[in-house]
VOMIDO-920089 format. One record per residue (C-alpha): residue in one letter; residue number from 1; chain; x, y, z. Coordinates in Angstrom, 2 decimals, padded with zeros to 5 digits. Example, Ala and Ser with C-alpha at 12.3 -4.5 7.8 and 13.67 -1.06 7.14 Angstrom:
REM VOMIDO-920089
<node "A" 1 "A" <012.30 -004.50 007.80>>;
<node "S" 2 "A" <013.67 -001.06 007.14>>;
***
This chain:
REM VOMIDO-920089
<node "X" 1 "A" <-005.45 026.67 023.19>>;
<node "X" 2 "A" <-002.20 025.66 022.05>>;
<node "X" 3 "A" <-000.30 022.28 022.18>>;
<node "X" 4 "A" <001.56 021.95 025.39>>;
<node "X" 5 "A" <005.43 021.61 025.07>>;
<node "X" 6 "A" <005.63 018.05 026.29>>;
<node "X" 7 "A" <003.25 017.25 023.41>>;
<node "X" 8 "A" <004.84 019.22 020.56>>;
<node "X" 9 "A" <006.62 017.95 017.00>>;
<node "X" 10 "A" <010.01 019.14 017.03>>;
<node "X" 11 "A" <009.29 020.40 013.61>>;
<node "X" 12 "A" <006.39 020.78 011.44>>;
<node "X" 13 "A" <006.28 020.33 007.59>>;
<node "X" 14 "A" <003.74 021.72 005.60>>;
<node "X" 15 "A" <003.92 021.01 001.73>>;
<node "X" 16 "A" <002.08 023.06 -000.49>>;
<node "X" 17 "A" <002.42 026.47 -001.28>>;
<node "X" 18 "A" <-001.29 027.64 -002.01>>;
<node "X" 19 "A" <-003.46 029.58 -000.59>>;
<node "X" 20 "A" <-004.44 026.37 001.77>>;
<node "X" 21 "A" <-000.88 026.25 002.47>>;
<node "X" 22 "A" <-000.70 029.23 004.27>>;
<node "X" 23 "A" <-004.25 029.33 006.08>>;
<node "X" 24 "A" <-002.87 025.91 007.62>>;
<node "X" 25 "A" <000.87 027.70 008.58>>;
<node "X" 26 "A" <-001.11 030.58 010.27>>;
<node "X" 27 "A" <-003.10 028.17 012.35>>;
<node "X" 28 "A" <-000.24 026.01 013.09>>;
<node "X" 29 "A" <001.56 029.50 014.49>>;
<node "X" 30 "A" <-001.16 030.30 017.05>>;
<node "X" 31 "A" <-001.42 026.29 017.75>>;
<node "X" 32 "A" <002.72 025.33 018.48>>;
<node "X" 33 "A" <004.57 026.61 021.05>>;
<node "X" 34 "A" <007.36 029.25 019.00>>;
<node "X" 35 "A" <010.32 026.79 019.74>>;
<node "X" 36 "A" <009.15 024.55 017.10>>;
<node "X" 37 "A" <010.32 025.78 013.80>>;
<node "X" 38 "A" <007.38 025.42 010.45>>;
<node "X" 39 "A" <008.97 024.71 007.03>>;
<node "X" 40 "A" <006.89 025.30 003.97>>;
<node "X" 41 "A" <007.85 023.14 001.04>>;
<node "X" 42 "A" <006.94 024.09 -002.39>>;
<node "X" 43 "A" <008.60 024.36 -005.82>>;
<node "X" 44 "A" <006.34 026.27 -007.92>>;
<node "X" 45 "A" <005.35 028.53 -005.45>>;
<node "X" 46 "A" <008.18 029.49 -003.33>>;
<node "X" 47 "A" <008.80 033.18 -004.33>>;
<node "X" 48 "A" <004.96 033.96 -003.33>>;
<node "X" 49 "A" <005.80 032.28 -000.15>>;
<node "X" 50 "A" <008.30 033.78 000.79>>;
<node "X" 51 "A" <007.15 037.67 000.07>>;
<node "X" 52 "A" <003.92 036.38 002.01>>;
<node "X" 53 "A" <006.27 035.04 005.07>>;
<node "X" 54 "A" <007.99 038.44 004.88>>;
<node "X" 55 "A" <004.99 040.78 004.18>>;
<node "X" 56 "A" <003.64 039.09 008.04>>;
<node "X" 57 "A" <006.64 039.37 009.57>>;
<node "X" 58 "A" <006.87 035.19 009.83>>;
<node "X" 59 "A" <010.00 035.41 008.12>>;
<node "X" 60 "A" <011.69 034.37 011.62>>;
<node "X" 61 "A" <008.89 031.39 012.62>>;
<node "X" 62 "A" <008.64 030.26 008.74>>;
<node "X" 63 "A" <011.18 028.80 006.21>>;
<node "X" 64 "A" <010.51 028.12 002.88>>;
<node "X" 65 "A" <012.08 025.94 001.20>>;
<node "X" 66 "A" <011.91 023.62 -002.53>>;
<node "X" 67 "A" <013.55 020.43 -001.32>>;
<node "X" 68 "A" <011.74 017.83 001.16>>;
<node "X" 69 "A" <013.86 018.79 004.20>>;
<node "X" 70 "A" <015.56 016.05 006.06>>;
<node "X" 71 "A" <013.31 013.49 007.96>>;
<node "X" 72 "A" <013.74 014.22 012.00>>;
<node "X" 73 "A" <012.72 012.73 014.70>>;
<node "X" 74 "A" <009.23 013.60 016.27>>;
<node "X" 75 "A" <008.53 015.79 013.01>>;
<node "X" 76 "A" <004.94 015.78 011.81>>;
<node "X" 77 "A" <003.64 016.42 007.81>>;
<node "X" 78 "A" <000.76 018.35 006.51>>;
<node "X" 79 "A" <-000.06 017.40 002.82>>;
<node "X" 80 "A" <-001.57 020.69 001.20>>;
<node "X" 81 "A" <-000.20 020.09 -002.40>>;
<node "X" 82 "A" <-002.59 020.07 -005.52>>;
<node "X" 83 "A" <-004.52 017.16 -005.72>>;
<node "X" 84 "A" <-002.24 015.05 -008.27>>;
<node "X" 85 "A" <000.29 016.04 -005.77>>;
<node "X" 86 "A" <-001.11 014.34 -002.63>>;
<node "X" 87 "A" <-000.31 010.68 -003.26>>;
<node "X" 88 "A" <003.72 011.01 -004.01>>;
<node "X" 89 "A" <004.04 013.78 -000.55>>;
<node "X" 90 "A" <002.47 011.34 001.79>>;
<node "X" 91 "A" <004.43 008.03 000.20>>;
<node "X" 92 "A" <007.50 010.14 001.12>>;
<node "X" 93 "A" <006.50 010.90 004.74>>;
<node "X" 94 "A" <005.44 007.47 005.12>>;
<node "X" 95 "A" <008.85 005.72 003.79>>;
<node "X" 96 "A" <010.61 008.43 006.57>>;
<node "X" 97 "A" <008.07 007.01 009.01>>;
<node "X" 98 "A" <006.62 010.74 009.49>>;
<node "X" 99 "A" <003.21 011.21 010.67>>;
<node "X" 100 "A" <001.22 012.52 008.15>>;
<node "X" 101 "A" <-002.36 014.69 007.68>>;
<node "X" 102 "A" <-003.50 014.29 004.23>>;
<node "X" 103 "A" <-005.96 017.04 002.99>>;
<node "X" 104 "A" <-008.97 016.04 001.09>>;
<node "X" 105 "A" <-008.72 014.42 -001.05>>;
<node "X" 106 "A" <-006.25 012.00 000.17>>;
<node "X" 107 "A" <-005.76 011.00 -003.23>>;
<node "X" 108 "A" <-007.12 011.17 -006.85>>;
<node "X" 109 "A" <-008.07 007.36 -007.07>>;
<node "X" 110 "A" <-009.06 004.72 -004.41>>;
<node "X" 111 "A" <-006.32 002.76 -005.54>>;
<node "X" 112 "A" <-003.32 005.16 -004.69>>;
<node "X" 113 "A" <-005.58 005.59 -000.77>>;
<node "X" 114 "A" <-005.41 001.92 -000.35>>;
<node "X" 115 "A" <-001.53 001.83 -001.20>>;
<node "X" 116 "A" <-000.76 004.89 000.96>>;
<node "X" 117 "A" <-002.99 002.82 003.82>>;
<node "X" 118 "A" <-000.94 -000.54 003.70>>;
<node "X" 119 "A" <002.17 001.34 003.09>>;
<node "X" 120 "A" <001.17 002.82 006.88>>;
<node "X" 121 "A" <000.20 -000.04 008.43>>;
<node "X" 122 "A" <003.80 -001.98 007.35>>;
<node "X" 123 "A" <005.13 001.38 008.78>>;
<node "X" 124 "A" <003.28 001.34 011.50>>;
<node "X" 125 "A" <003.31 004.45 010.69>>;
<node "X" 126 "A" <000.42 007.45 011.39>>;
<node "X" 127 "A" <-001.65 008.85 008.45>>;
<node "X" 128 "A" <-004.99 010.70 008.96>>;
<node "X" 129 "A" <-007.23 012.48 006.36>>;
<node "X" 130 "A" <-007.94 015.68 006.55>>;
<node "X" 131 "A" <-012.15 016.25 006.27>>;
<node "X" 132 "A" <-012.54 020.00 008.29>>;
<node "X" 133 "A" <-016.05 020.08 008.03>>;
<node "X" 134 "A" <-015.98 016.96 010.12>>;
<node "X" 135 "A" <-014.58 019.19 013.28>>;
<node "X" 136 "A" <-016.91 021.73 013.09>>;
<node "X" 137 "A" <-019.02 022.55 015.85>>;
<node "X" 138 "A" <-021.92 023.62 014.16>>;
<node "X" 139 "A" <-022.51 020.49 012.33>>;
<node "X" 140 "A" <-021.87 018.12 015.27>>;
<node "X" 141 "A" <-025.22 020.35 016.89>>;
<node "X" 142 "A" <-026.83 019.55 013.99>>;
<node "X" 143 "A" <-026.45 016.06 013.63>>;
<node "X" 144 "A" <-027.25 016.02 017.74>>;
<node "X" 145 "A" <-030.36 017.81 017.13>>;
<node "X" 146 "A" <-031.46 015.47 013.88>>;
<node "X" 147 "A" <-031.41 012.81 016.45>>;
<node "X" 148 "A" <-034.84 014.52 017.58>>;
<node "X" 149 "A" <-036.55 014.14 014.27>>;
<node "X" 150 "A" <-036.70 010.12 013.76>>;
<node "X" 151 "A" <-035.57 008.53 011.00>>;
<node "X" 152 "A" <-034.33 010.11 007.91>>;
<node "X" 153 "A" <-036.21 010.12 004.61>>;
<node "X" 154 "A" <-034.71 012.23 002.12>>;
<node "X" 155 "A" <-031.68 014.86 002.01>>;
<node "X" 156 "A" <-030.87 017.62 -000.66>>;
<node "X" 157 "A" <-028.24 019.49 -000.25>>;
<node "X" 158 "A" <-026.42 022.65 -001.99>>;
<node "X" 159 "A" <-022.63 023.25 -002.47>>;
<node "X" 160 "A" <-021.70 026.66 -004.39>>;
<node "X" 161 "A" <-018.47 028.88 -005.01>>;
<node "X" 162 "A" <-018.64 032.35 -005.85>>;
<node "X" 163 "A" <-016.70 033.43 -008.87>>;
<node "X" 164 "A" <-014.47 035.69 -006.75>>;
<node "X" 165 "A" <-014.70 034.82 -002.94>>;
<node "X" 166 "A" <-012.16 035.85 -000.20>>;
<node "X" 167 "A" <-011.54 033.66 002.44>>;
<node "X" 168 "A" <-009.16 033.79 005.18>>;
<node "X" 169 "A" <-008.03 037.10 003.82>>;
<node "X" 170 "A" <-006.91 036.21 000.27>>;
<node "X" 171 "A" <-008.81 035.63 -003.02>>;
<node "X" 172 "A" <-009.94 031.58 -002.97>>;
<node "X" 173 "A" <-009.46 030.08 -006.17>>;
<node "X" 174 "A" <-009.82 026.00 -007.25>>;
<node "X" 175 "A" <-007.75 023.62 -009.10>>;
<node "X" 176 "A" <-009.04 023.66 -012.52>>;
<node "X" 177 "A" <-007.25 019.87 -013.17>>;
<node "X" 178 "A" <-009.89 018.29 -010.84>>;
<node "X" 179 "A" <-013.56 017.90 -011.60>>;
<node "X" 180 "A" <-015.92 019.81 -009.38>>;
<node "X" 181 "A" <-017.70 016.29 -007.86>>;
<node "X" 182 "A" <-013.98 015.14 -007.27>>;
<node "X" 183 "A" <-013.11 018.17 -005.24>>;
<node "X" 184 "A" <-016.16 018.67 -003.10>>;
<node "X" 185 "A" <-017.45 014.97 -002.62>>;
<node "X" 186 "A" <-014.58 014.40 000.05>>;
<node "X" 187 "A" <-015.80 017.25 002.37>>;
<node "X" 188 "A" <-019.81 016.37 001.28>>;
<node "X" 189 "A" <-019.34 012.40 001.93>>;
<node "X" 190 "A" <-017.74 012.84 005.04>>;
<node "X" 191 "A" <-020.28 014.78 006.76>>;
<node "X" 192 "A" <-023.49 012.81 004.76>>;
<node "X" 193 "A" <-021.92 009.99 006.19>>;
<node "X" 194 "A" <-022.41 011.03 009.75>>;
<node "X" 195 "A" <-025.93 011.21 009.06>>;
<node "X" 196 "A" <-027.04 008.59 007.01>>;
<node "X" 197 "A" <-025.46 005.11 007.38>>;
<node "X" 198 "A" <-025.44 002.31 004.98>>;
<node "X" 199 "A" <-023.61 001.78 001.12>>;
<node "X" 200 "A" <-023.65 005.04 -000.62>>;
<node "X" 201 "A" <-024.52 004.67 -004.68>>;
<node "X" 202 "A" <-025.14 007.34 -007.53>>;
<node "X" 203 "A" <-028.23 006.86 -009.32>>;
<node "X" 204 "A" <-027.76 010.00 -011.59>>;
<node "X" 205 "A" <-025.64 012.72 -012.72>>;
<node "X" 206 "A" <-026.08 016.16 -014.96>>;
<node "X" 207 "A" <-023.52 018.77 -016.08>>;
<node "X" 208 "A" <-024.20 021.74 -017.24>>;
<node "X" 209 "A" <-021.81 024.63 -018.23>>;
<node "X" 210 "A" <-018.82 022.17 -019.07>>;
<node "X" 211 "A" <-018.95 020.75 -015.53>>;
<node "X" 212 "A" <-018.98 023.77 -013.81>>;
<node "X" 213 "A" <-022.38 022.90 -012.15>>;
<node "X" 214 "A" <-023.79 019.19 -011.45>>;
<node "X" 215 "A" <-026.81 017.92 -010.30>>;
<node "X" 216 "A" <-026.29 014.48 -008.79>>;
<node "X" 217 "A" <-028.28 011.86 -007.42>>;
<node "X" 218 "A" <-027.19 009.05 -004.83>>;
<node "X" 219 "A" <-028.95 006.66 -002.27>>;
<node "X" 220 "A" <-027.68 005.57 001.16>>;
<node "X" 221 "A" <-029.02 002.35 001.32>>;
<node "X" 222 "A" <-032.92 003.08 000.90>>;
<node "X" 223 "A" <-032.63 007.25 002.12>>;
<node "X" 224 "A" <-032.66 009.62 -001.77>>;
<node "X" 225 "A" <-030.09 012.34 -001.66>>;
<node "X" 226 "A" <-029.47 014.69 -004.35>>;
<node "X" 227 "A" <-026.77 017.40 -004.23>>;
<node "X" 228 "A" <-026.08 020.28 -006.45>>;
<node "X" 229 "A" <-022.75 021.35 -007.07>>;
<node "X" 230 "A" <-021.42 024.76 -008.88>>;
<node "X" 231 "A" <-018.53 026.86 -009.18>>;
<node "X" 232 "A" <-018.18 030.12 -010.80>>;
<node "X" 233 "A" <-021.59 030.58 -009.37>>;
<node "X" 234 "A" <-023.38 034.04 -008.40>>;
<node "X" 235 "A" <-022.68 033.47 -004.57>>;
<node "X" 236 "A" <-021.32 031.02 -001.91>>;
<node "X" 237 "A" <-024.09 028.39 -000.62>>;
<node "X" 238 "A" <-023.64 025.68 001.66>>;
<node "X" 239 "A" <-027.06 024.44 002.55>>;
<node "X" 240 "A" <-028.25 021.07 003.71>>;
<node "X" 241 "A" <-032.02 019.71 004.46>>;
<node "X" 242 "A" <-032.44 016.77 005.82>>;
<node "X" 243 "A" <-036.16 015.22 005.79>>;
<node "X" 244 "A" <-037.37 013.08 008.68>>;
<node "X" 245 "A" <-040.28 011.87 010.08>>;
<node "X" 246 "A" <-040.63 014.86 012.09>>;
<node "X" 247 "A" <-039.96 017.50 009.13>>;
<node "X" 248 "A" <-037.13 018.93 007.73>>;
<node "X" 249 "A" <-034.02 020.17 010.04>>;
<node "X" 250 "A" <-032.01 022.72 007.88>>;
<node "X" 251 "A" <-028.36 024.05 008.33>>;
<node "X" 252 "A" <-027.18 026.37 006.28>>;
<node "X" 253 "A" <-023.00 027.28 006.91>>;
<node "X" 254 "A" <-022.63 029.58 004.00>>;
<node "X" 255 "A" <-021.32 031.63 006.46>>;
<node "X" 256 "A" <-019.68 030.01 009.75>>;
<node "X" 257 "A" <-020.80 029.79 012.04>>;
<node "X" 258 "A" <-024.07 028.09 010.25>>;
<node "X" 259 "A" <-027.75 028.16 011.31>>;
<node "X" 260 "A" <-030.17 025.35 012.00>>;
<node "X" 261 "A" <-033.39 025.79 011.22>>;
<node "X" 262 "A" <-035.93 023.07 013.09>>;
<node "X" 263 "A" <-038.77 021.84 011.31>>;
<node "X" 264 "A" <-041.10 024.10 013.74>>;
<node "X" 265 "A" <-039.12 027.42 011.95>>;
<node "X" 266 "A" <-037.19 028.25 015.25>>;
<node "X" 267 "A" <-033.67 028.95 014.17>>;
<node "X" 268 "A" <-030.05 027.96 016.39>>;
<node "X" 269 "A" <-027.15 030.17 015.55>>;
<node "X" 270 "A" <-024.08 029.10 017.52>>;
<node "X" 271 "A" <-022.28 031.61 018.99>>;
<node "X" 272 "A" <-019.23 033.50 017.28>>;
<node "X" 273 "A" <-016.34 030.92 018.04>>;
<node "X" 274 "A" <-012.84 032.43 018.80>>;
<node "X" 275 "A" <-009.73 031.58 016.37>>;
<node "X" 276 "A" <-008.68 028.48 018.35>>;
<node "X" 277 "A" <-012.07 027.08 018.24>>;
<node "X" 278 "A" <-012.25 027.06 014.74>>;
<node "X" 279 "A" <-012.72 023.94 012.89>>;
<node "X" 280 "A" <-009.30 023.63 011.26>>;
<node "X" 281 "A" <-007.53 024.65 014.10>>;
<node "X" 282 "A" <-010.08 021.45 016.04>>;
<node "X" 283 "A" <-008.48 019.32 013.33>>;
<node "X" 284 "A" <-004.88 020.53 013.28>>;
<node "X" 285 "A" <-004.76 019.93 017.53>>;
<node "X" 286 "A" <-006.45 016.46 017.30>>;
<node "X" 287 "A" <-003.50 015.65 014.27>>;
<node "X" 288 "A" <-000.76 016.67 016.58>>;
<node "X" 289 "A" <-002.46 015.07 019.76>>;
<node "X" 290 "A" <-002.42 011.73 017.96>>;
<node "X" 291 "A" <001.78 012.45 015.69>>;
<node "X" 292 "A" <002.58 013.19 019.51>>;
<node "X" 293 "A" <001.62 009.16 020.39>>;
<node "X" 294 "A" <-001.84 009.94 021.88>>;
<node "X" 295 "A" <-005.10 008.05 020.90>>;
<node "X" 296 "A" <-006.23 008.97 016.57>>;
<node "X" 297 "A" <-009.46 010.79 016.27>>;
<node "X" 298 "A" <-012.07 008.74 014.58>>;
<node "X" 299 "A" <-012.90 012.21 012.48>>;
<node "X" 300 "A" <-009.15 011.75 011.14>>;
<node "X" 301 "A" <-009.82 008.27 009.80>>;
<node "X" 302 "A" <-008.23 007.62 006.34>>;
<node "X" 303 "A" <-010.97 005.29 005.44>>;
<node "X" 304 "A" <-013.10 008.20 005.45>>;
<node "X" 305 "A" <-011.39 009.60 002.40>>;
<node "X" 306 "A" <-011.20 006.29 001.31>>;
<node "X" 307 "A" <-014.96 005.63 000.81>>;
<node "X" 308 "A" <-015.23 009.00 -000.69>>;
<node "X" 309 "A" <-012.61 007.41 -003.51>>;
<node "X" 310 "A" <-014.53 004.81 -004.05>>;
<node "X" 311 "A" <-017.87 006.82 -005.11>>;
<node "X" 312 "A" <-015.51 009.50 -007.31>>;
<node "X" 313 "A" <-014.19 006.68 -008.82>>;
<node "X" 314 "A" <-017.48 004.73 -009.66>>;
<node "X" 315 "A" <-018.72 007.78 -011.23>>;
<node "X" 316 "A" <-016.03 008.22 -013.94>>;
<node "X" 317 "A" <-017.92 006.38 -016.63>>;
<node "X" 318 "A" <-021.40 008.40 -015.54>>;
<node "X" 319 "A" <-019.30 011.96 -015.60>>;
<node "X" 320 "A" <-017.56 011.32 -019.44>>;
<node "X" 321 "A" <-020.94 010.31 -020.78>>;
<node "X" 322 "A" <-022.86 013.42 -019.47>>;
<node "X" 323 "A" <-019.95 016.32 -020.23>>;
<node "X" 324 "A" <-018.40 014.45 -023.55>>;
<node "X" 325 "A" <-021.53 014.85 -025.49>>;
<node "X" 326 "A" <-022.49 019.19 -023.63>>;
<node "X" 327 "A" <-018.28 019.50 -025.34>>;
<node "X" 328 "A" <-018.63 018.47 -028.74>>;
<node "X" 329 "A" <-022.16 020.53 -029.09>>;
<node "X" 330 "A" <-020.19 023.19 -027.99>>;
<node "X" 331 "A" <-017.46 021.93 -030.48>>;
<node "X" 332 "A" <-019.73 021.89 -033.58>>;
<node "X" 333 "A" <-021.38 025.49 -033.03>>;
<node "X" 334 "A" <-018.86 027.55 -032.82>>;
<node "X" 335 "A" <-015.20 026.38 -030.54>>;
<node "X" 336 "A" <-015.03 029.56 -029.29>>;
<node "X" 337 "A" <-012.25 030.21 -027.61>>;
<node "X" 338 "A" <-013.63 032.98 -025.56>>;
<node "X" 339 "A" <-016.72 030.70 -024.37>>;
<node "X" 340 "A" <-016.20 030.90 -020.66>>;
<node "X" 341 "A" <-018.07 027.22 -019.76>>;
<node "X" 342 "A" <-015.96 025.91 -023.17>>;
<node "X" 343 "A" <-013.23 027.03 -021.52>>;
<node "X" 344 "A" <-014.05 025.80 -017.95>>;
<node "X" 345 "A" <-014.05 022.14 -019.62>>;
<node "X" 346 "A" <-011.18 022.13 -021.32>>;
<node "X" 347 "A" <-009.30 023.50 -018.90>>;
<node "X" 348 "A" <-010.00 020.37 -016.67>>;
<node "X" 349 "A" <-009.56 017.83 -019.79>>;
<node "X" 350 "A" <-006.36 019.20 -020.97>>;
<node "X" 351 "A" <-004.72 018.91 -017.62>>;
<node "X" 352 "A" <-006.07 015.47 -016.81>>;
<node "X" 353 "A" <-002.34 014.39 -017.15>>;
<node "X" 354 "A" <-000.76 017.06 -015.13>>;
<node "X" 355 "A" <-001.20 020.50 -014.59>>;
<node "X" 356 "A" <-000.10 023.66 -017.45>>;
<node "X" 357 "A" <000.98 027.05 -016.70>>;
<node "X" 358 "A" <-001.67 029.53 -018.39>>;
<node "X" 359 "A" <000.30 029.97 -021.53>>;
<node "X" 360 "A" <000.43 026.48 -022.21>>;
<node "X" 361 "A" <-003.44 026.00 -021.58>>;
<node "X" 362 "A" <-004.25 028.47 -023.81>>;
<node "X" 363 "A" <-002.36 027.36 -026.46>>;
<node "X" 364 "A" <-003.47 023.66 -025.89>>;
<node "X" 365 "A" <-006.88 024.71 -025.55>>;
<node "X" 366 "A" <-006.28 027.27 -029.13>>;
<node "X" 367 "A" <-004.79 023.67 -030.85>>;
<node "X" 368 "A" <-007.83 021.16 -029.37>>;
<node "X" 369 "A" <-010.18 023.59 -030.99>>;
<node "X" 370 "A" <-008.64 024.50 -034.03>>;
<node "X" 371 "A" <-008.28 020.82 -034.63>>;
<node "X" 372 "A" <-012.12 019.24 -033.52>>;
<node "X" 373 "A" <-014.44 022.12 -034.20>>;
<node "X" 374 "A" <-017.08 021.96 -036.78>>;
<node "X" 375 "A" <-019.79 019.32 -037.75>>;
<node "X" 376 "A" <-017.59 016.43 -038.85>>;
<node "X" 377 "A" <-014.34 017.17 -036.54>>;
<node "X" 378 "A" <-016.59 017.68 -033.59>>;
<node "X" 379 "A" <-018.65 014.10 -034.04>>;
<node "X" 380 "A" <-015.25 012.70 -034.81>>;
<node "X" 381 "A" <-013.76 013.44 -031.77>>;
<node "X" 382 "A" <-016.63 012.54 -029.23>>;
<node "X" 383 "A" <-017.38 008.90 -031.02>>;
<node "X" 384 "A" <-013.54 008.35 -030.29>>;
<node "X" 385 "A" <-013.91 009.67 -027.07>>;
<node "X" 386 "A" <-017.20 007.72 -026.33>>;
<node "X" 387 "A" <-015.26 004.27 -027.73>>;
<node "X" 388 "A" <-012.23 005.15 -024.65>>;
<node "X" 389 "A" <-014.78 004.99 -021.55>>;
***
């Protein structure tokens, strides 16, 4: 279904130029009707754009350009950028009065959420968060047919990435800047929160691998939850069991659309869903319906990503003590530079100020180990570290 006419942004920006990027431009295509132009805006990755735009034959429906094109009226913003990047794109829409879709995470810190929120509200000015999950049909069954099993008890649920995957056509790949419980715990909160209420708290957290996988452990109110997380893993899992009086309801989404699994073993799988029923093309219509002056989706809610903040942010101190300790082990036996997890963790610490191009990591990540390897270097380093948190 696509937006009518009457409803329609004169002009759409999307600004990113990932992989993301482009899933969210091809959506937007079916979604608009073709009089309203799409403008990609990237710096670093306009030439892959571009041969992408051409190599669909979009060249005539997509322009890519490096600048922030000039503010217009009735245009509409899509945030896609890398994660670092979010906070400074939606500050700009928001000073041009734009209305503005934020994906998750809306930012890197509750702080820079809260700003972008009362810099919208003095706007009066639109910004939503984008949590996709949250739009999926599959999961609002689910959480209609929990309602059958009484309270909740307990909830465990698994999040993995394959070390190659392909999705939407082209090889997915992560932002090695961002921590793996900083990345996922947007989507994850979002849709816990829709099943358990209450004030959401971690009680534990284990790395293993440099950070690549964690085991964490939280409580909504009185209801245990624990959640393992892993990337680089053998294959893609997405699989949540939630415990209730009645027994355990289980939905597993590793592929879309997911199965539910009731606690007497009989299994719902909803049927195959056409392109425009898709979750992020649910999302992308209810963005425009509400840029276009109609009523804001609840699912779009900025506080959403805004809780999610909070709990990333509380964990900081929990997250250095676990991985600081698994590097300098690593450190002191052998700083290899070919260690794959050693690798994995430094590529995330060494870009905690902004991102490197892959020559520059690897010879940052050739200089951190050259200079804190060994017994004495190693134990060195992680007391001074231990002495920042």
């Amino acid at each position: 279904m696509t937006v009518s006419p009457a409803s329609a942004p004169s002009h759409v920006v999307v600004i990113g130029g990932g992989r993301w990027a482009r899933v969210i431009a091809t959506v937007l295509l079916e979604l608009l009707p073709a009089h309203v132009p799409i403008t990609i805006q990237t710096v670093r990755g306009r030439a892959g754009m571009l041969e992408w735009a051409q190599r669909q034959g979009l060249s005539g429906r997509i322009s890519v350009v490096t600048e922030r094109p000039a503010p217009a009226d009735r245009m509409a913003v899509i945030v896609a950028n890398a994660a670092a990047d979010h906070a400074e794109a939606a500050r700009w829409a928001l000073a041009h009065r734009l209305p503005v879709l934020v994906e998750k995470p809306v930012t890197t810190r509750a702080d820079d959420t809260a700003a972008l929120m009362a810099l919208a509200q003095a706007n009066d000015t639109l910004l939503c968060a984008g949590h996709v999950f949250l739009f999926a049909g599959y999961f609002r069954e689910f959480v209609e047919r929990l309602q059958t099993g009484g309270s909740v008890t307990a909830l465990h649920l698994r999040w993995s990435d394959a070390a190659t995957e392909t999705r939407h056509g082209e090889a997915k790949s992560y932002d090695a800047s961002v921590s793996i419980h900083a990345d996922w715990l947007p989507h994850i909160l979002s849709m816990l929160g829709t099943v358990l209420a209450g004030t959401t708290a971690i009680t534990g957290l284990a790395v293993a691998r440099g950070g690549a996988s964690e085991a964490l452990a939280l409580r909504f109110d009185n209801v245990p939850a624990t959640i393992e997380l892993e990337r680089n893993a053998c294959e893609r899992v997405r699989r949540l069991e939630v415990m209730t009086e009645r027994g355990p309801f289980v939905l597993d989404f590793s592929s879309e659309p997911g199965t539910t699994i009731a606690p007497d073993g009989s299994r719902s799988i909803p049927a195959q869903w056409s392109s425009a029923d898709r979750p992020l093309a649910t999302m992308l219509r209810a963005f425009l319906a509400a840029a276009a002056g109609g009523p804001q989706d609840a699912r779009l809610a900025v506080a959403i990503g805004y809780q999610a903040n909070l709990v990333i942010d509380s964990m900081s101190g929990l997250y250095q003590q676990a991985v600081l300790p698994w590097t300098a082990e690593k450190l002191r036996v052998s700083g290899d530079l070919n260690d794959a997890d050693l690798r994995y963790r430094l590529a995330e610490q060494l870009q905690a100020d902004g991102r490197l191009d892959p020559a520059e990591l690897d010879a940052e990540m050739a200089r951190f180990i050259g200079q804190n390897s060994g017994e004495s270097a190693s134990r060195a380093w992680l007391r001074r570290r231990l002495e920042e948190i």
